[in-house]
N, C-alpha and C positions, 0 to 999 in steps of 0.2 A: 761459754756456749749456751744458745738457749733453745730451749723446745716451748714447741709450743702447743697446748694441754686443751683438746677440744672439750667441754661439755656440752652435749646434747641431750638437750630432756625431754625433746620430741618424743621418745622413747616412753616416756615413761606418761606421757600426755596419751598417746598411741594405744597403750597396754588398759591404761585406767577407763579409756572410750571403750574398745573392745569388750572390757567385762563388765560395763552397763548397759550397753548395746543387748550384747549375748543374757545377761540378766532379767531383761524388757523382754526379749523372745523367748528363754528359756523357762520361767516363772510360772507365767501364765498357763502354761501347755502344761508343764507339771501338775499345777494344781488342777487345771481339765484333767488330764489323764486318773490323778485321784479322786475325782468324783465320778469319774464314767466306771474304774473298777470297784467304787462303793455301790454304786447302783448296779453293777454287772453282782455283785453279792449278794444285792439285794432280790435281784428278778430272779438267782439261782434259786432262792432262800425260798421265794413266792411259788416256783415251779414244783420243787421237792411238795410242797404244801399241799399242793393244787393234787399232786400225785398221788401223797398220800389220801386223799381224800377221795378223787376214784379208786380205789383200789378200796375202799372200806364200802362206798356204796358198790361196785363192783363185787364184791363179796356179799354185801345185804341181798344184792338182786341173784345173787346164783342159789342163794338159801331159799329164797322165795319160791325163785321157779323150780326148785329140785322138791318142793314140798315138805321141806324140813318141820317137824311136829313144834319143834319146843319155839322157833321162830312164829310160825303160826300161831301157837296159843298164846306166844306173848301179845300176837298183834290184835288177837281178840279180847285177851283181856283187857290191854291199853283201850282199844275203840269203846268198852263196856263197862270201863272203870270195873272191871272184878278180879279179884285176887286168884291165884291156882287154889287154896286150897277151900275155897267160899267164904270165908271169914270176912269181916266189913271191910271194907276200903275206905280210908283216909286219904282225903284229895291234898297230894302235895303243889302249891302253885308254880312250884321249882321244876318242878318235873315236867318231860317233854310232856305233850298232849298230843302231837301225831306220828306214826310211824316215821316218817322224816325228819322230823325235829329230832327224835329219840337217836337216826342213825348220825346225824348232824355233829349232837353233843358226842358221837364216840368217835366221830373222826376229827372232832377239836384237838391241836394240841397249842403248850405255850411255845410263845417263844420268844427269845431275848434279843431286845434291838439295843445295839449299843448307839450311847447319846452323848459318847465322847465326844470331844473339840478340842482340835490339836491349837494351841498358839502360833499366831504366823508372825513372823519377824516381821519390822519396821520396814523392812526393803518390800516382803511380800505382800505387806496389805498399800503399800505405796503404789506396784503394779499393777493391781488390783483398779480398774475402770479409767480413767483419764490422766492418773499418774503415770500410765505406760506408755502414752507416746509422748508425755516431758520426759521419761527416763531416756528413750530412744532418741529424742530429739537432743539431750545431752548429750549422751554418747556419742553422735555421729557428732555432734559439733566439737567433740572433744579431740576428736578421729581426727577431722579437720583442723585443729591447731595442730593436733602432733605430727599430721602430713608438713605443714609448712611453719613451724618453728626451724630456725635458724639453729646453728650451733654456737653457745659463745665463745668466743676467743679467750685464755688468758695464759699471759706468759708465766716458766716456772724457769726462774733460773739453775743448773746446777752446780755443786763443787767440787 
């Protein structure tokens, strides 16, 4: 008796188009989406900043107008180059020299940018500009064998 023992490797032609196809679309948009949430990190990071920073002149200016003594005399001193207690004054060049600079340096703060780089595999930097429509343009031609590849015949006798 014989049977006869189909191989089809359309199948496997079919499977290997799909995941370069899906790799060509998928890649690219991944790595977009990781750079739109480093930059969404980044504008947080910029905002808090920004925040901090009215909120330290936002306090400068309510000491002002409230007529705060020891704010005042520093500002007269600063504008006069003289010390509280009359003693000489030594011009430091480091040192603010206007009431706004002075509030400037106190709402500085640091801060740490990270200047990591992740390694991108051989597939991703492939995708990466005009490799991505030969990846795609494989895959669907791959697509396209494995729709119409044949099955081959071959006989297996048994005992």
């Amino acid at each position: 008796m014989r049977f006869v023992y189909i191989h089809d490797f359309g199948w496997l032609y079919l499977l290997c188009g799909l995941v370069l196809t899906v790799a060509a679309i998928v890649l690219p948009a991944h790595t977009n989406l990781e750079g739109l949430l480093s930059k969404k990190t980044s504008i947080s990071n910029d905002l808090d900043e920004l925040n901090h920073r009215v909120e330290v002149y936002a306090s400068f200016l309510s000491d002002v107008q409230r007529g705060d003594s020891q704010i005042t005399q520093r500002l007269v001193d600063m504008q006069f180059n003289q010390s509280p207690d009359g003693s000489s004054v030594v011009i430091d060049t480091s040192a603010s020299k206007t009431p706004l600079a002075w509030v400037a340096q106190r709402a500085k703060r640091s801060r740490v940018v990270p200047l990591e780089t992740k390694q991108a595999s051989f597939l991703s930097q492939f995708v990466d500009g005009q490799g991505r429509l030969w990846l795609l343009c494989g895959g669907a031609f791959t697509i396209f064998i494995g729709l119409i590849a044949s099955p081959t015949k071959t006989n297996v006798e048994s005992h």
